[in-house]
C-alpha positions in Angstrom: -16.2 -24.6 14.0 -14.2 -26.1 17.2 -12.6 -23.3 19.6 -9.2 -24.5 18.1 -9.7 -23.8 15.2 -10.4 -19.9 15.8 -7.1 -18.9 17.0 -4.4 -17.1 14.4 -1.1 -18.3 14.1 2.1 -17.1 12.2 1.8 -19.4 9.7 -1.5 -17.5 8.5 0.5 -14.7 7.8 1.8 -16.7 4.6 0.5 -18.0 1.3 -2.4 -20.5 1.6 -2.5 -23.6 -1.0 -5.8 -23.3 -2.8 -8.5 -25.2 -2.9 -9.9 -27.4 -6.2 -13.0 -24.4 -5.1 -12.9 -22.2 -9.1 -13.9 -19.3 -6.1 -11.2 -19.5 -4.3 -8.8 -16.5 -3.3 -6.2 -15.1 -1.0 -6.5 -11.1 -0.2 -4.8 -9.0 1.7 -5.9 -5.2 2.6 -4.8 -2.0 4.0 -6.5 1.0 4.6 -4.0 4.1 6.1 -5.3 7.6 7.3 -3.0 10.5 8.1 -3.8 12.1 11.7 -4.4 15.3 9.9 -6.8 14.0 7.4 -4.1 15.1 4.5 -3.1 11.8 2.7 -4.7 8.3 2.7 -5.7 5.3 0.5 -6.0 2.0 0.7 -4.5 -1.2 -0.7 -6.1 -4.6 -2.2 -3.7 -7.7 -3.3 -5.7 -11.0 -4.4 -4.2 -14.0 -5.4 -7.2 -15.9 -7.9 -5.3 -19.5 -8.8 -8.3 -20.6 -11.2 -7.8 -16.9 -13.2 -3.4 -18.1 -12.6 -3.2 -14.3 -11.6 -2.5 -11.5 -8.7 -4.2 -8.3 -8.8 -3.1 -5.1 -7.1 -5.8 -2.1 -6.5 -3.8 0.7 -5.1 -5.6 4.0 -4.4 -4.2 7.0 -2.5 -6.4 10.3 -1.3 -4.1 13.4 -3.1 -3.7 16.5 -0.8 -5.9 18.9 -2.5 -8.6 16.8 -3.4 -9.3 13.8 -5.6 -7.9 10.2 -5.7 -5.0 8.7 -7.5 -5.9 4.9 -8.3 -4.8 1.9 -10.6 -5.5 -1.6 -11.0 -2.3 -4.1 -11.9 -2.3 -7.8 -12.6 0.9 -10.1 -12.5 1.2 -13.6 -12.7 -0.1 -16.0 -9.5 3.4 -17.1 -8.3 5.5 -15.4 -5.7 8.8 -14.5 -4.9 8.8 -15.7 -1.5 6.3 -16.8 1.3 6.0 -13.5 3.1 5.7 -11.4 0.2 2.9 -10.9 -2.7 3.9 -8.8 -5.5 1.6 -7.3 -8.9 3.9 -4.9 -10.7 5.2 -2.2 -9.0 3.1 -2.9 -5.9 4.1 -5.1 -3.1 2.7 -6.4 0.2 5.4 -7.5 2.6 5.1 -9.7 5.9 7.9 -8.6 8.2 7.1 -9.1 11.8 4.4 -11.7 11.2 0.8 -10.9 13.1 2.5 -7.3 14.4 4.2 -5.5 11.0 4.0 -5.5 7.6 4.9 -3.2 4.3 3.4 -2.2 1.7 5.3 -0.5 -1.4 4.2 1.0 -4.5 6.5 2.7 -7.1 4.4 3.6 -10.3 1.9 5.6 -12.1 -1.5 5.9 -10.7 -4.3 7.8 -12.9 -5.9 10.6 -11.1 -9.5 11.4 -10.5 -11.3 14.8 -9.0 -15.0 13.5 -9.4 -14.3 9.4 -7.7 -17.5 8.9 -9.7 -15.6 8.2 -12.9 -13.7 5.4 -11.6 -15.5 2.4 -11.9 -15.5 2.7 -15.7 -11.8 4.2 -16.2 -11.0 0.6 -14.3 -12.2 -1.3 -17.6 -9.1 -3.0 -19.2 -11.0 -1.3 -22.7 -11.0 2.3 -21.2 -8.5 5.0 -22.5 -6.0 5.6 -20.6 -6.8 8.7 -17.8 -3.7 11.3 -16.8 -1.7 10.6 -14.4 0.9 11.2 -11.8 4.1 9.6 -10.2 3.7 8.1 -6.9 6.1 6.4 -4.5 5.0 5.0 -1.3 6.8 3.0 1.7 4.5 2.4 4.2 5.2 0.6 7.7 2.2 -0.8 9.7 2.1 -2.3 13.0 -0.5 -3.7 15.0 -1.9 -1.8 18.3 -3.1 -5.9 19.1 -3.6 -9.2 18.0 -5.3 -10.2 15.5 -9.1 -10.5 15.6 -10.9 -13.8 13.9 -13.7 -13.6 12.8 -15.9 -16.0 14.9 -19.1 -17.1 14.4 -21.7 -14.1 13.0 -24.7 -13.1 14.8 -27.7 -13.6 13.3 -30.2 -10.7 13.5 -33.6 -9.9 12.0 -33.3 -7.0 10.1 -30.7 -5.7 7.5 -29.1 -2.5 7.5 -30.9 0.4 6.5 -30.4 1.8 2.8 -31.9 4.0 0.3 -35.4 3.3 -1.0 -35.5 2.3 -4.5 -38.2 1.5 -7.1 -40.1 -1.5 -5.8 -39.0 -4.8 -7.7 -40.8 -5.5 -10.7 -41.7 -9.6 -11.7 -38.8 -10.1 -13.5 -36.2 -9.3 -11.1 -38.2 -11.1 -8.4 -38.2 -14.0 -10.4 -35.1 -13.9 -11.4 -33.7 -13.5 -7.1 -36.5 -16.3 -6.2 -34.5 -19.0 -9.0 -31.1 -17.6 -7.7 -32.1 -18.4 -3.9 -31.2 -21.7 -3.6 -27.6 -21.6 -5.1 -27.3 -18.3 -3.2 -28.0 -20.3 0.0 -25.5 -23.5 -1.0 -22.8 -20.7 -1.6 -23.1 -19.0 1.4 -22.7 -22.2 3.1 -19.6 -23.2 1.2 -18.3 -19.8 2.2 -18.0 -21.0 5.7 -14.6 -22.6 5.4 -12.8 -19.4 4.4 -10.4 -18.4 7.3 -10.6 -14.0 7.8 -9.0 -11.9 10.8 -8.4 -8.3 11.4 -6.2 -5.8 12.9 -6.4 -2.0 13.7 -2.4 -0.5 12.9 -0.5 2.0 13.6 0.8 3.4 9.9 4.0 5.1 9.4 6.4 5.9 6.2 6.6 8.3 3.7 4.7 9.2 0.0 6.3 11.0 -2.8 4.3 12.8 -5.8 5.3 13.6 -8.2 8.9 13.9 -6.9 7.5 15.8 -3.5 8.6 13.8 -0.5 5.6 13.9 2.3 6.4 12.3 5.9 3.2 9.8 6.8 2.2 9.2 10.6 -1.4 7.6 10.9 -3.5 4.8 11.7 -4.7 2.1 9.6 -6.8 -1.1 9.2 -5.9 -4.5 7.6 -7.6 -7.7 6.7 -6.5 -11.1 5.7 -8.9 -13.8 4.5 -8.6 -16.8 2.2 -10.8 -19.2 0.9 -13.8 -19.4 -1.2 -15.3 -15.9 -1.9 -18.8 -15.1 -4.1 -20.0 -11.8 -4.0 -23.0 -13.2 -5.9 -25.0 -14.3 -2.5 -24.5 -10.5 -0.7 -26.8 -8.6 -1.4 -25.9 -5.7 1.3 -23.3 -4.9 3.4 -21.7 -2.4 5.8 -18.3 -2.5 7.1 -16.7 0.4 9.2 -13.6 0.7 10.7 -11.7 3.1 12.7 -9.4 4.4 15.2 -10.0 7.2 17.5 -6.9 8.6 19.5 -6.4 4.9 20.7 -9.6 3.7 20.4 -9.8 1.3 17.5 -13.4 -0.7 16.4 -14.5 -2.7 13.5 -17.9 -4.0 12.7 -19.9 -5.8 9.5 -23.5 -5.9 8.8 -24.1 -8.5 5.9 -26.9 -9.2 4.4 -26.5 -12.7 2.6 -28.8 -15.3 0.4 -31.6 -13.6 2.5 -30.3 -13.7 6.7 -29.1 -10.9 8.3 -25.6 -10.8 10.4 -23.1 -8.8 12.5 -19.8 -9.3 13.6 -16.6 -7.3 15.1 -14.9 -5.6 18.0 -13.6 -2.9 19.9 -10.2 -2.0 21.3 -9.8 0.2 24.2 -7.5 0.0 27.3 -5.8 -3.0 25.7 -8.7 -5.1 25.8 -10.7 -6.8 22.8 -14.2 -6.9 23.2 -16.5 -8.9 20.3 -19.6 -6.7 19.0 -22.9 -8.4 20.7 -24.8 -5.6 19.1 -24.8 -3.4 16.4 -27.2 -0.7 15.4 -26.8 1.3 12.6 -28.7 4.2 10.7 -27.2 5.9 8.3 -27.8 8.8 5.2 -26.6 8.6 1.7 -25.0 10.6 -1.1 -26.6 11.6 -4.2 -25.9 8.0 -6.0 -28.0 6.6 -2.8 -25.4 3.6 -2.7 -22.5 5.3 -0.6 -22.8 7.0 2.8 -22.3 10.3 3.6 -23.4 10.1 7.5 -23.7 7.0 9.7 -24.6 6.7 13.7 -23.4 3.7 15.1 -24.3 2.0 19.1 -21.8 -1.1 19.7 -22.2 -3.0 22.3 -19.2 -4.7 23.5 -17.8 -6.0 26.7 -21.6 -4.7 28.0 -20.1 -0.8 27.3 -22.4 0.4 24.4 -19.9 2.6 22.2 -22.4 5.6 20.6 -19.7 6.4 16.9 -20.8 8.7 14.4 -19.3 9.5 11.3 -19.3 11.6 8.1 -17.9 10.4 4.9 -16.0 12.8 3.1 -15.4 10.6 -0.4 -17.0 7.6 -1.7 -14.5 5.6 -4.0 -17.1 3.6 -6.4 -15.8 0.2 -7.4 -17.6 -2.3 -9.9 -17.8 -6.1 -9.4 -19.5 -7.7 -12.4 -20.1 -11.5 -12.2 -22.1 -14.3 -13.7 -25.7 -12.7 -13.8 -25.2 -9.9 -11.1 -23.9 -6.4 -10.7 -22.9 -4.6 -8.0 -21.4 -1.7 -6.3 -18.4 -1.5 -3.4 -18.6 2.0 -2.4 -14.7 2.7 -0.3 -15.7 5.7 1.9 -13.1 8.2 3.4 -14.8 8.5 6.8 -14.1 11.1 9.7 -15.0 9.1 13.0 -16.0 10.3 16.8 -16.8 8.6 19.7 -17.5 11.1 22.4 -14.5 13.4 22.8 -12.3 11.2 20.6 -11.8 11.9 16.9 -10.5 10.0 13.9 -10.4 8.3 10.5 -11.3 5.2 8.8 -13.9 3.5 6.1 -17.2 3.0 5.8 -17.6 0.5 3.2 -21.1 0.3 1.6 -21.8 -2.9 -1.1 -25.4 -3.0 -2.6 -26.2 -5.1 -5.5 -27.9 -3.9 -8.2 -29.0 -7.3 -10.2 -30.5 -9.5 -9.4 
């Protein structure tokens, strides 16, 4: 990819014209932490033009414990350029690459044990209780965008949970997959994807209890083709930590091994050159529960540890494979400074 073609530009803030690709998709994402670990969630919209459909996930962290969370689907076209609507949810481009919004005026179905979610998410599952929640949420960007420039290829994988050896079937069955796993990988290359640590600020109502909202926050934007079908592993964490703000990604995909990300501190950007990460699970083995990070950026090696306080299970069921996205609420330090953030953990499960 030429150097011109890594920058971000206002225009990328809009709707992108799809591809003849049956993979393709737009998403945007949010992730918002209150500074006093209270309230939270996160935010998915996708536009799928094959499927002629937008999807909304909307999930918020309810003071007290458990999650409130729903999935909505509205039709693919859009009200405006800046905006992308499903239902009661909508993701708003104000300010583009510094602010956008993100609203949500609806019923979301509540959860103490997050375990239960990925089936309650089946269109055929009955429907859970649930409570009334408003949201208005401003974010705006502590700095530019990042893009995601070329990964880093590395030999070994993330660490993970041992789990029963493979037996010949399923080896068989990955060894037949390879190739196609490799071609779609490679096809994946053309899909555009940038990042931004925010500053989050607005206000949530439950169930007709107004609550004022001052945190920090993460968003992506990417578009093009996407197949979860090649990853077979992947961790992403992001965070801020009283003004300290990082991202990083450890992939594993059609067999190689990559990084990527950055850190920003003293109002400089810094890409990850290296990343090590260990990390222990919970009791399902698939989502974290502690994780020791070293980046090396800017040659400063950042030590970041974190513990995750909630794994948010999410199901993605394609053609032949299964596997889990594990959303985890994650308390973050880096030497005296603390914070929140995510520590997303993906494993498939089959092939």
């Amino acid at each position: 990819m030429d150097a011109a073609d890594l920058s971000v530009g206002s225009a990328d803030e809009g709707h992108h014209a799809p591809s003849a690709d049956p993979l393709w998709s737009g998403s945007l994402y949010l992730n918002f932490a209150a500074r006093d670990g209270v309230l939270g969630g996160f935010v998915r919209f996708a536009r799928h033009p094959t499927r002629k459909q937008t999807e909304a996930l909307i999930c918020v962290y309810l003071p007290g414990g458990g999650i409130g969370i729903n999935l909505i689907y509205d039709v693919f076209e859009q009200p405006d350029e800046r905006t992308t609507r499903a239902g009661a949810a909508a993701f708003v481009c104000v300010d583009p690459l510094k602010h956008c919004r993100v609203t949500f005026d609806g019923e979301l179905f509540v959860f103490t044990d997050p375990a239960l979610v990925a089936g309650a998410l089946r269109p055929d599952a009955p429907k859970m209780p649930g409570r009334r929640v408003r949201f208005e949420l401003d974010a705006i960007g502590i700095h530019p965008p990042f893009f995601y420039p070329g990964y880093k290829k590395v030999e070994e994988g993330p660490n993970h949970h041992p789990r029963a050896p493979f037996g010949f079937t399923r080896k068989l069955k990955r060894m037949i997959r390879r190739p196609a796993e490799i071609l779609s990988a490679l096809n994946m290359r053309q899909a555009r994807h940038y990042e931004q640590s925010m500053i989050v600020r607005g206000s949530v109502v439950i169930d007709g209890e107004p609550l004022d909202f001052d945190g920090t926050g993460h968003r992506d934007h990417s578009w093009g083709p996407r197949d979860w079908m090649p990853s077979e592993r992947w961790r992403w964490l992001t965070g801020e930590v009283d003004g300290m703000a990082f991202n990083a990604m450890y992939l594993t995909i059609a067999g190689s091994h990559v990084t990527n990300g950055y850190v920003w501190k003293d109002g400089r950007f810094a890409s990850v050159d290296q990343l090590r990460l260990e990390s222990t699970f919970d009791d399902t083995g698939l989502g974290a529960r502690t994780l020791s990070a070293e980046l090396t950026a800017g040659g400063v090696t950042y030590a970041i540890t974190g513990e995750t306080l909630m794994n948010v299970p999410l199901p993605i069921v394609g053609d032949h494979f299964f596997t889990i996205y594990n959303v985890g609420r994650t308390r973050y330090r880096c030497g005296d400074r603390t914070g929140w953030g995510v520590a997303e953990f993906v494993e498939r499960l089959d092939p």
